[in-house]
BAFIVEX-492369 format. One line per 4 residues: number of its first residue (from 1); their letters; for each residue x, y, z of N, C-alpha, C. Coordinates in steps of 0.05 Angstrom, whole numbers. Layout:
# BAFIVEX-492369
NUM) A) X,Y,Z,X,Y,Z,X,Y,Z | ...
# end
This chain:
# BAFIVEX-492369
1) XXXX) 17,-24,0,0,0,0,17,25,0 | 32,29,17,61,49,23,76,55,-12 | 81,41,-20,99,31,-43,71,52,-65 | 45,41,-70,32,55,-87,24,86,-80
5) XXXX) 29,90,-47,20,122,-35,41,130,-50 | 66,122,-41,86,142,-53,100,148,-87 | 91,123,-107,85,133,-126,70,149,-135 | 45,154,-121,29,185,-130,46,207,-116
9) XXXX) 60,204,-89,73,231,-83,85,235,-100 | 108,216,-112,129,221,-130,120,236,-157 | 98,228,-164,86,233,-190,80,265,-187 | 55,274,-162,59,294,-146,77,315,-148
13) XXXX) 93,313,-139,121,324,-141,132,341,-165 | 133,322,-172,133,315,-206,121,349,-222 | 105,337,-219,81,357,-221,77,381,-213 | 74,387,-182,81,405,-172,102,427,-189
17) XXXX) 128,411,-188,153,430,-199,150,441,-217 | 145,421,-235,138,431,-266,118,456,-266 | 96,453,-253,70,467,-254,75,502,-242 | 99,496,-218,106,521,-203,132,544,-228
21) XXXX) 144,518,-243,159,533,-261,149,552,-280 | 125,529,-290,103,537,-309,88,573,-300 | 87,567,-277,74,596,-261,92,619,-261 | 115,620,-262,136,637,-261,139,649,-280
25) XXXX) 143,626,-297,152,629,-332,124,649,-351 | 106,652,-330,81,663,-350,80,681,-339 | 86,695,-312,85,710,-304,110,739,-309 | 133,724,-319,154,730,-333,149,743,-360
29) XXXX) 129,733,-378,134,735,-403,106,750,-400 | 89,746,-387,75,780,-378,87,808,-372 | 103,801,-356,115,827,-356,133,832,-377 | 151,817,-380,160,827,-410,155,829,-428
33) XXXX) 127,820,-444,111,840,-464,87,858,-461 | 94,864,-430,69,886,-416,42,874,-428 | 33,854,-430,7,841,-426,-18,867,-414 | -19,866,-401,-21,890,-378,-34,910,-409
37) XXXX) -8,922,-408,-9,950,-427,-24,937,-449 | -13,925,-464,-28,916,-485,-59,912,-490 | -68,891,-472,-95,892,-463,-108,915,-453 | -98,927,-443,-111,961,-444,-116,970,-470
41) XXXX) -95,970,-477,-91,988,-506,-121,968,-519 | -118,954,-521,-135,933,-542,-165,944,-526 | -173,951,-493,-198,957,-489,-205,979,-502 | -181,1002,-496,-188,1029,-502,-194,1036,-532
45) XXXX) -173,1029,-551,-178,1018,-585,-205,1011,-582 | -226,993,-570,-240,984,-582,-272,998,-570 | -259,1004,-545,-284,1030,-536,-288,1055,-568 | -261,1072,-568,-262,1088,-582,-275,1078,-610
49) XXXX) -271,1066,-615,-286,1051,-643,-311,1044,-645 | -321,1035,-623,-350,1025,-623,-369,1044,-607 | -352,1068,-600,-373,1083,-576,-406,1091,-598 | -391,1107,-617,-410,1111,-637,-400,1119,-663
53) XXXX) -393,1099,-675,-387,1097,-701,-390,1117,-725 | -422,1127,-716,-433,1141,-740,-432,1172,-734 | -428,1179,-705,-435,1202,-694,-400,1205,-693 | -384,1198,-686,-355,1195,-689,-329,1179,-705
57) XXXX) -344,1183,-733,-331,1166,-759,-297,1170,-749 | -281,1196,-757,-255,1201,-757,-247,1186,-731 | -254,1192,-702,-242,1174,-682,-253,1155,-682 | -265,1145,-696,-270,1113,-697,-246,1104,-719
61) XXXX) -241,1113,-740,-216,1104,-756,-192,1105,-748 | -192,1131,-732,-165,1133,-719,-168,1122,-680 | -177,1105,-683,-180,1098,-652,-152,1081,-634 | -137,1065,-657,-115,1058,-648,-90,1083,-643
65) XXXX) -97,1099,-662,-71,1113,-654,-84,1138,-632 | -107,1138,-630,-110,1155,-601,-100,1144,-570 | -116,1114,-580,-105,1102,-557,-75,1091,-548 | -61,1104,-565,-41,1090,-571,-18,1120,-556
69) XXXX) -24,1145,-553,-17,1166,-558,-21,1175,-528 | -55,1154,-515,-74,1158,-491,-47,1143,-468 | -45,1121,-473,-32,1107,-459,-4,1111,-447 | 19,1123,-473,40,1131,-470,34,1161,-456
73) XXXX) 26,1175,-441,23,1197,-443,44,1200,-413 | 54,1213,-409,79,1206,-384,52,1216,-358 | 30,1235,-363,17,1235,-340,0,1212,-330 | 11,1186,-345,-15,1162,-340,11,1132,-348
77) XXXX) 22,1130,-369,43,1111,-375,56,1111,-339 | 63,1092,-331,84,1083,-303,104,1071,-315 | 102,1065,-339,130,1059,-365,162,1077,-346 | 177,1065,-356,211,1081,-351,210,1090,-378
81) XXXX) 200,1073,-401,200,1076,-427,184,1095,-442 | 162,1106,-426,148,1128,-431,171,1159,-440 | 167,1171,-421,178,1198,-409,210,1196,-416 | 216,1176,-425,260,1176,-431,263,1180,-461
85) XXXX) 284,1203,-467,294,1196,-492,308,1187,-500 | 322,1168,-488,330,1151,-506,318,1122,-506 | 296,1117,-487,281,1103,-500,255,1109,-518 | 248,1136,-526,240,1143,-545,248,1135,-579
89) XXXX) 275,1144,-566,300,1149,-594,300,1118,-606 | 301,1096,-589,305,1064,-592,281,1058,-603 | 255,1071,-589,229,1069,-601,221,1070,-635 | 241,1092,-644,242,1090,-672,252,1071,-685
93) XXXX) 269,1064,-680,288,1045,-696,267,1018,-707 | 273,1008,-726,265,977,-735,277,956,-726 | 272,930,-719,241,924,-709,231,932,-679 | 252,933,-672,250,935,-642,235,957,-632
97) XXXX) 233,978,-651,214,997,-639,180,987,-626 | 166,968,-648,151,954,-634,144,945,-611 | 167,930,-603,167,921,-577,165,948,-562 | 182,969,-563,183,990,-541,156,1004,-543
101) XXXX) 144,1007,-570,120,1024,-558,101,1000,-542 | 102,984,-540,90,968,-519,93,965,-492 | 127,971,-482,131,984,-461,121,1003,-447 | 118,1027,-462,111,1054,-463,79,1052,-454
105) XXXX) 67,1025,-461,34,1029,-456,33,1037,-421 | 14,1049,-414,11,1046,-380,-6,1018,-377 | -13,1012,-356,-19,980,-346,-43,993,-337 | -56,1017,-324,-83,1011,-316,-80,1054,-313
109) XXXX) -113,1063,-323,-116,1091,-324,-148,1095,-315 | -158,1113,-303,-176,1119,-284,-193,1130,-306 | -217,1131,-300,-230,1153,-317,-237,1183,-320 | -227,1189,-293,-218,1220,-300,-193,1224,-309
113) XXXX) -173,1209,-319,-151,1218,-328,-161,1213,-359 | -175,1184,-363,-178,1179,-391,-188,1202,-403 | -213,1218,-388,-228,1241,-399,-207,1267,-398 | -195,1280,-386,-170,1293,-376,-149,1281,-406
117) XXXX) -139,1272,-412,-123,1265,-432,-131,1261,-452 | -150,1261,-458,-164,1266,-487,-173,1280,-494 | -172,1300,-467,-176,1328,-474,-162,1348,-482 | -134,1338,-478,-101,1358,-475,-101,1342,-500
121) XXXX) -102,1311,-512,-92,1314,-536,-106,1324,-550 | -125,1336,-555,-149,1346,-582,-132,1366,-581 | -129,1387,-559,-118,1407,-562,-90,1414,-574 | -72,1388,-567,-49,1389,-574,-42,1386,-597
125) XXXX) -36,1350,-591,-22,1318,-610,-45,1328,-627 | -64,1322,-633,-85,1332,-656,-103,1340,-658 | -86,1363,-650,-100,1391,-655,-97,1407,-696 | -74,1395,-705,-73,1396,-736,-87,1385,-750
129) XXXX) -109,1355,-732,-127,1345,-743,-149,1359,-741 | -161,1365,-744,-187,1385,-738,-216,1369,-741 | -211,1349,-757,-243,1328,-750,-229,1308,-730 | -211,1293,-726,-202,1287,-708,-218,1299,-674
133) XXXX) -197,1324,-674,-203,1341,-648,-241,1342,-641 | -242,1353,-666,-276,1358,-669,-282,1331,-646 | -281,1312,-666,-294,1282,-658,-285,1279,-629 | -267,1294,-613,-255,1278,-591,-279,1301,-574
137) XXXX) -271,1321,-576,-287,1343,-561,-325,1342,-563 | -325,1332,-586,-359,1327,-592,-363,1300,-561 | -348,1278,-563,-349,1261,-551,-345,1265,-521 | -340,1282,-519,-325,1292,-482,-348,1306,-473
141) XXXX) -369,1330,-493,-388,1334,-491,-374,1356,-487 | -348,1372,-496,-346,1398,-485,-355,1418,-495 | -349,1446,-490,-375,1469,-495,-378,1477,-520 | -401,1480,-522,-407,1496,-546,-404,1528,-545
145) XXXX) -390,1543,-562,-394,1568,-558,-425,1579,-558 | -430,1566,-586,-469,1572,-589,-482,1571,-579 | -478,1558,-556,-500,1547,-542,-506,1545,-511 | -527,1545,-509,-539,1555,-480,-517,1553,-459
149) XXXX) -512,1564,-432,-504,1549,-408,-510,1523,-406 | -537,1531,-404,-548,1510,-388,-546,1481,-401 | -542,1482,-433,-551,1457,-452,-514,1452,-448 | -494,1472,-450,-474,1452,-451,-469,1432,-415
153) XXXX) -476,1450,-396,-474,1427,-378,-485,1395,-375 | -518,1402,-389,-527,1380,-397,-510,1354,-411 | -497,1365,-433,-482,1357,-452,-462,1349,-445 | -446,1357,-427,-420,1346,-420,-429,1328,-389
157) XXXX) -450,1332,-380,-463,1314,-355,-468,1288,-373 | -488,1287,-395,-486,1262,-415,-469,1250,-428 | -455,1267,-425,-431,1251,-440,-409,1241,-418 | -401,1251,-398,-389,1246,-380,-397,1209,-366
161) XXXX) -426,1207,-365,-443,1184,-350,-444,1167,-379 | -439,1178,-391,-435,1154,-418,-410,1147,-424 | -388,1160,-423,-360,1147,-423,-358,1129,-388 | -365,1140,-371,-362,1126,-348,-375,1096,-350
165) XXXX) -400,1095,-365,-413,1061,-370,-387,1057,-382 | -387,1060,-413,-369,1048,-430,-353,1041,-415 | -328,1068,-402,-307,1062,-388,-308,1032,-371 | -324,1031,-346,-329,1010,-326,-330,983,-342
169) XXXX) -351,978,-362,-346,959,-374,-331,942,-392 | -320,956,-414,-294,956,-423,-272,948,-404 | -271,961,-381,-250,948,-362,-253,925,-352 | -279,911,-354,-280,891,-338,-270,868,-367
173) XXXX) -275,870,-387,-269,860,-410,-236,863,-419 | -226,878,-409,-198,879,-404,-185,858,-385 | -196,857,-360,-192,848,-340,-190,811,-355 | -216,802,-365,-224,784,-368,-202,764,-393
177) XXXX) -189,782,-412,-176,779,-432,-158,778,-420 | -141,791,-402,-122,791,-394,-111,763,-383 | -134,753,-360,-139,720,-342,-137,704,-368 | -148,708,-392,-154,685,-422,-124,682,-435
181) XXXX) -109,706,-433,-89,704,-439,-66,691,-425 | -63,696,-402,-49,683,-380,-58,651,-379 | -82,638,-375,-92,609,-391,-73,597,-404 | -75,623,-434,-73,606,-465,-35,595,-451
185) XXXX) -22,628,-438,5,617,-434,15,596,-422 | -5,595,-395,-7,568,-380,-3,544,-393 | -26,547,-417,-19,514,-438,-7,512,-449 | 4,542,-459,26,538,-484,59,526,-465
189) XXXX) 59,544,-446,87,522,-434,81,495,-421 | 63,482,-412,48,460,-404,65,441,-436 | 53,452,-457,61,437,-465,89,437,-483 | 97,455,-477,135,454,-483,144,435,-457
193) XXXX) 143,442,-432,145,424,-422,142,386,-427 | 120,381,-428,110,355,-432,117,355,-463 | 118,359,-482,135,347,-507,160,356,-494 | 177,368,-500,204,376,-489,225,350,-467
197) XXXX) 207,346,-455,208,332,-434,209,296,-440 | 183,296,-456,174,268,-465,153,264,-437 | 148,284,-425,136,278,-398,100,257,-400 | 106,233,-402,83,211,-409,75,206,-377
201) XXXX) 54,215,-377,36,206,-358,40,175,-346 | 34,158,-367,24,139,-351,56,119,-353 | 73,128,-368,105,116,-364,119,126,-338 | 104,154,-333,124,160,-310,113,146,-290
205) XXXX) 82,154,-285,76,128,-264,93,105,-259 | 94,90,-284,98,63,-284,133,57,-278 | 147,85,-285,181,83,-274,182,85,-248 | 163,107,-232,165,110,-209,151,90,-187
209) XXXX) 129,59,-203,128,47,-182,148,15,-186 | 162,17,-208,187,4,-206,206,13,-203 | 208,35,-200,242,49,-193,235,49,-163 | 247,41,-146,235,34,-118,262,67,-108
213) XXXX) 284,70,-114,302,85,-113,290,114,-116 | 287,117,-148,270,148,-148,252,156,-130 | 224,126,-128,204,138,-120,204,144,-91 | 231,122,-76,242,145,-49,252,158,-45
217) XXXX) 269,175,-73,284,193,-64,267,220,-73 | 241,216,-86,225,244,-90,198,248,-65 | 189,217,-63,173,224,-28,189,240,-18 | 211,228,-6,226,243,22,232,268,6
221) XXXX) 228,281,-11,233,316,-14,212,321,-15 | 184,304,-9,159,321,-18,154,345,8 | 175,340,26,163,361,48,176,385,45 | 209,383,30,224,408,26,203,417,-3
225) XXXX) 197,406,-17,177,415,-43,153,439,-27 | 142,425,-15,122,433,-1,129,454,12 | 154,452,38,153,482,40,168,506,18 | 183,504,1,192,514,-25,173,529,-39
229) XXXX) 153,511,-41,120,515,-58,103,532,-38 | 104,527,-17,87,547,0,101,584,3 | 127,583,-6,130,614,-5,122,625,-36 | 124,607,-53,111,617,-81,83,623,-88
233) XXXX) 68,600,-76,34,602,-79,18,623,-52 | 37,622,-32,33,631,0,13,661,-18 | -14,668,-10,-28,690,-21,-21,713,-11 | -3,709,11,15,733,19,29,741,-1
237) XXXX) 39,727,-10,65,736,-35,65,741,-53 | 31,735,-64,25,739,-93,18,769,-100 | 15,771,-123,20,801,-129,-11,809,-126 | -24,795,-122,-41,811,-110,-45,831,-85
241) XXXX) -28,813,-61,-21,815,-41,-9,837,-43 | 16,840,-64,35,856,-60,28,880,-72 | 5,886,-92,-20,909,-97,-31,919,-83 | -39,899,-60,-55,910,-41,-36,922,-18
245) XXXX) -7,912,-15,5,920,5,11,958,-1 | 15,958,-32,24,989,-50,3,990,-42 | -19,990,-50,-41,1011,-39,-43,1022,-8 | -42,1005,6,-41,1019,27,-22,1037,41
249) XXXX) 6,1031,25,37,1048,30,21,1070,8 | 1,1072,-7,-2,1093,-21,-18,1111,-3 | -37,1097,8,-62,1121,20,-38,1126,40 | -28,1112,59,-13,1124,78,4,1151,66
253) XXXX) 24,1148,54,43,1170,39,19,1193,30 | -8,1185,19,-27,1209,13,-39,1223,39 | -32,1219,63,-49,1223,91,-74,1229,85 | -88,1199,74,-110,1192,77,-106,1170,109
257) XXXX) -118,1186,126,-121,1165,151,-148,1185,170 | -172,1156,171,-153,1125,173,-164,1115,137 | -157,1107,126,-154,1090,106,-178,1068,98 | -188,1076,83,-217,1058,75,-201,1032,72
261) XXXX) -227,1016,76,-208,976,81,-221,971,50 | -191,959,45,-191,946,9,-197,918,22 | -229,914,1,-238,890,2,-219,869,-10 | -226,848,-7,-207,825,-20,-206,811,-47
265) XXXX) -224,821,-64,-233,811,-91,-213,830,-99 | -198,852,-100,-179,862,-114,-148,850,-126 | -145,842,-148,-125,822,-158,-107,845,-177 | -129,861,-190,-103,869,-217,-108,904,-206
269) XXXX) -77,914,-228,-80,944,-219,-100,966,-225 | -118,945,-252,-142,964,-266,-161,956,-238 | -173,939,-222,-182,931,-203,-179,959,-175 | -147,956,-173,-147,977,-155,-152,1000,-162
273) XXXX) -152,1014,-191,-146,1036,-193,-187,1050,-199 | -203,1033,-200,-228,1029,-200,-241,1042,-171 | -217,1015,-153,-235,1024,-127,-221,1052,-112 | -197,1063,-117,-189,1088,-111,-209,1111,-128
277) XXXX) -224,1102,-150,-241,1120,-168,-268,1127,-148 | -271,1107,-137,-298,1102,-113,-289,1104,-92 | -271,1108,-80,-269,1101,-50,-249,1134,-40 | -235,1146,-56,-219,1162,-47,-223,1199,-54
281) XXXX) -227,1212,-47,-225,1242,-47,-220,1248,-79 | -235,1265,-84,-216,1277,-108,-201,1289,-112 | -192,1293,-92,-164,1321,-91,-148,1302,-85 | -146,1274,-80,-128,1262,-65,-117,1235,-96
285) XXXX) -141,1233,-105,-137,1210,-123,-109,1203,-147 | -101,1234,-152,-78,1236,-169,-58,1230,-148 | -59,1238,-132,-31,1229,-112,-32,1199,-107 | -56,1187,-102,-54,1171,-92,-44,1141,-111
289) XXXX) -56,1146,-132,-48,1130,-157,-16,1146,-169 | -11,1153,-166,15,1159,-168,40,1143,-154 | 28,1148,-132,49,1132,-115,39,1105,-112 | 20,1086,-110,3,1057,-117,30,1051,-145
293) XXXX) 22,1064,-165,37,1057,-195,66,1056,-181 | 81,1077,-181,109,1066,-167,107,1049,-155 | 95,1041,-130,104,1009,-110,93,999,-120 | 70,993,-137,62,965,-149,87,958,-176
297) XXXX) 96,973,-191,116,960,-203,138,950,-197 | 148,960,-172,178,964,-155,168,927,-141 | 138,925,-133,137,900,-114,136,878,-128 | 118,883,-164,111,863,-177,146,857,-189
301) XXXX) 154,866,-190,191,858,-203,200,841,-179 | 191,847,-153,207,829,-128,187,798,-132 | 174,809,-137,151,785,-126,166,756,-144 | 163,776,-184,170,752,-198,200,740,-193
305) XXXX) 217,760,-189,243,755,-180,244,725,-155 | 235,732,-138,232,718,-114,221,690,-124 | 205,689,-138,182,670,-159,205,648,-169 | 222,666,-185,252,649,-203,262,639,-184
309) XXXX) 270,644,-150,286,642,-137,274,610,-138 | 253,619,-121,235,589,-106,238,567,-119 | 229,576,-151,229,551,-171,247,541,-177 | 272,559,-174,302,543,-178,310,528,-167
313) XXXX) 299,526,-138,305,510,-111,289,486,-127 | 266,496,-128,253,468,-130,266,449,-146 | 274,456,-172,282,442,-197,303,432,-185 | 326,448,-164,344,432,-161,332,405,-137
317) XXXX) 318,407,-117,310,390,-98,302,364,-122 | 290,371,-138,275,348,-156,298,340,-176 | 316,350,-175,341,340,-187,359,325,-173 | 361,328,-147,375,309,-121,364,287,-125
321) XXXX) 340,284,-137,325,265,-117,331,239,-148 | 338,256,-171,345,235,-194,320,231,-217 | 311,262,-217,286,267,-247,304,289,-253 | 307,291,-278,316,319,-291,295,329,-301
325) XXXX) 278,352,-286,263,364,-290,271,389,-319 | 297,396,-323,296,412,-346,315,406,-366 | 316,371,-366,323,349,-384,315,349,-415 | 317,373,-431,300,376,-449,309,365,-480
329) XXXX) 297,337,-494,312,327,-506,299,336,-542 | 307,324,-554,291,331,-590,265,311,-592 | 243,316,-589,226,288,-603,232,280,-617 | 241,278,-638,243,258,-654,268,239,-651
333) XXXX) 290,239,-629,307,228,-614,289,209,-603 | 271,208,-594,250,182,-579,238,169,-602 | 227,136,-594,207,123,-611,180,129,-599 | 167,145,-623,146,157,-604,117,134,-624
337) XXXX) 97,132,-607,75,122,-617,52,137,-602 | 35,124,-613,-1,137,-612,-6,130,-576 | 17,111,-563,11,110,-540,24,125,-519 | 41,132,-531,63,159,-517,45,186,-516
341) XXXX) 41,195,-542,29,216,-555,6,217,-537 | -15,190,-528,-30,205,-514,-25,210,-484 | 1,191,-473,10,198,-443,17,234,-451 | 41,238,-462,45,258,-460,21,284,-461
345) XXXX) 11,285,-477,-17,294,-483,-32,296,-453 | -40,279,-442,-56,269,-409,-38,287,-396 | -3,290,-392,12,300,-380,10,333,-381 | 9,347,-408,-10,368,-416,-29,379,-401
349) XXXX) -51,362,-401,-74,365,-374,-71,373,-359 | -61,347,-340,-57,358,-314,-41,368,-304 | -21,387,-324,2,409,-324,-22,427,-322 | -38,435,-339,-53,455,-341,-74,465,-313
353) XXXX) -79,445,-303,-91,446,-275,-85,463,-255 | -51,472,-263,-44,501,-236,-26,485,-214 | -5,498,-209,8,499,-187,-20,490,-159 | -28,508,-155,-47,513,-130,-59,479,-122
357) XXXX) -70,464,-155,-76,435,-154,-60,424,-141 | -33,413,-155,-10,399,-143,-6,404,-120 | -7,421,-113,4,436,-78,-12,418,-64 | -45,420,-70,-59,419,-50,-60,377,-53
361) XXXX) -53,374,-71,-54,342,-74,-29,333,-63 | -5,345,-70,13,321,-60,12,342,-28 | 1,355,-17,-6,363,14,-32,339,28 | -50,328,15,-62,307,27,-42,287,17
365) XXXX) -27,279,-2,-22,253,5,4,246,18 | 17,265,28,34,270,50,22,265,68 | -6,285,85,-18,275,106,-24,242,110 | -29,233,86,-47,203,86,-26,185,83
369) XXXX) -5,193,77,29,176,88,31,168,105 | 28,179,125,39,186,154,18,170,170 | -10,166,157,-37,154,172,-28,115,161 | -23,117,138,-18,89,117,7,77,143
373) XXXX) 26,93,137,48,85,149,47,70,183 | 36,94,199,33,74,226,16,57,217 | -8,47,196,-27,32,205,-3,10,191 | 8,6,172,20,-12,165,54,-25,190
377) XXXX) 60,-2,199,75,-13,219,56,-23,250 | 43,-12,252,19,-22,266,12,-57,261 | 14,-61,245,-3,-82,224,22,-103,227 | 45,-96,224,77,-113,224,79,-111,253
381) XXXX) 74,-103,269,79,-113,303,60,-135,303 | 37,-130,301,14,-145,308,21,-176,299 | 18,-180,267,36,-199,260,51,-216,279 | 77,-202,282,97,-213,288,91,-214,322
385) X) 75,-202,328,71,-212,358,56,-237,355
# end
């Protein structure tokens, strides 16, 4: 019985590592193609386009490059790459400029700045456009010279409560794209891993409950795994955590006290920057997202940093123990068949399942070790008495 528990720890394990690397590695390649920014850009692009097509033709054609102009703007971008020239200067160049104006995007913008900055660019950036500007200022609802007091307050009161729907919703559609994307990456290394690897489901089982050697030398690390894996997944540490910790070093530094309590459904920075839209002063709100944007980037770089640390441990603990977890060979070096293809494949799966799974599985079957174990030494006294 012992012998089959600890083939699933081993397997477990297994799993675990892979799954915690997998978490790092996406979180990594988020930040380095500002995911974040991007997905903004892609909400705001697509507000401006569809607010009203017919009543705002020119910024509906030109909606990428407003938003594109919206985002970099150094009073809203938390970019290094924003506001520098010579990452401006790099910005031009081929190909790489691409990548940099993607840097340059900001990660999350309020809706009085969105309204506020599309107001300075009509005037400004395109202001040489003149249906352009028109279209931005028609849309903001700002004044008419012609026309009444009273009708342009109306007008900019309607229009104000109509970018604010759009706005709110759109963000949540950002938000949502953003989690779909992070997914797709989840599977896409899931399965570099498991081809890469050759990682077959039901072969590794079957090495680890005849390799009597491996499958004790990866139990007995399931507890260093475990605590390794608990400072990575620990919800203290996650960047949510560490969002919510900036926010509150933010209201503090704004002497907002005492400090409205951030509920716990807050995960991303469009999230917090929502509930500082609702929850905080208006004289206070530019300060306060100001300083939020600095420590949330300064914490999310420690967090992932710290992330690489943990995982490296791990890979090496699961390397003591005699699996080369980043053993990565050519497929077509293996004899592969339709029965491999679908272990590996199965292995895919339950790669895709999340760190958080593995944790919490090979954490019961650790506990149920320890229950197996006395009953079986239990069971060998009795015996032998």
């Amino acid at each position: 019985m012992l012998g089959y528990l600890d083939t699933l720890i081993g397997f477990a394990v297994v799993m675990l590592v892979i799954s915690i690397l997998i978490t790092v590695l996406t979180q990594m390649v988020s930040a380095l193609i500002n995911h974040r920014g991007s997905n903004l850009k892609w909400g705001i692009t697509t507000l401006l386009s569809n607010i009203d097509a017919k009543q705002f033709p020119v910024l509906s054609k030109n909606a990428d490059t407003v938003a594109q102009a919206l985002l970099t703007h150094c009073l809203v971008s938390d970019s290094w790459f924003s506001g520098n020239k010579v990452a401006r200067t790099l910005g031009r160049i081929r190909p790489i400029g691409v990548l940099f104006r993607r840097f340059q995007l900001a990660t999350a913008i309020r809706p009085g700045e969105f309204t506020a900055i599309l107001q300075y660019l009509s005037s400004t950036t395109f202001a040489e456009d003149k249906e352009l500007a028109a279209d931005i200022a028609k849309m903001l609802g700002l004044a008419d010279p012609g026309a009444a007091i009273e009708n342009q307050e109306k007008k900019a009161q309607q229009a104000a409560d109509r970018l604010q729907s759009w706005f709110s919703s759109m963000m949540d559609r950002v938000s949502q794209k953003f989690a779909m994307y992070m997914r797709i990456w989840t599977v896409a290394f899931a399965c570099c891993f498991a081809f890469g690897l050759g990682l077959n489901t039901m072969s590794l089982i079957a090495d680890l409950y005849s390799n009597s050697a491996l499958r004790n030398s990866l139990a007995a690390a399931a507890d260093q795994v475990l605590t390794s894996a608990t400072q990575v997944l620990d919800a203290k540490n996650s960047l949510a955590a560490r969002y919510a910790a900036s926010m509150q070093q933010a209201l503090a530094g704004a002497g907002i006290n005492p400090a409205p309590q951030l509920p716990p459904n807050l995960s991303t920075p469009d999230d917090f920057a929502q509930w500082v839209q609702q929850n905080v002063p208006l004289a206070q709100r530019t300060d306060v997202m100001n300083r939020f944007n600095n420590l949330a980037v300064a914490s999310s770089r420690v967090a992932i940093q710290n992330s690489y640390l943990e995982a490296n441990t791990l890979a090496t603990l699961v390397a003591k123990s005699g699996f080369k977890t980043l053993d990565f060979q050519w497929p077509w070096k293996r004899n592969w068949s339709w029965a491999n293809l679908i272990g590996v494949l199965a292995s895919v799966g339950l790669l895709s399942l999340g760190a958080p799974f593995w944790f919490n599985i090979l954490k019961s079957l650790t506990s149920l070790r320890s229950v197996v174990a006395e009953k079986e030494l239990a069971e060998s006294a009795s015996a032998a008495g």
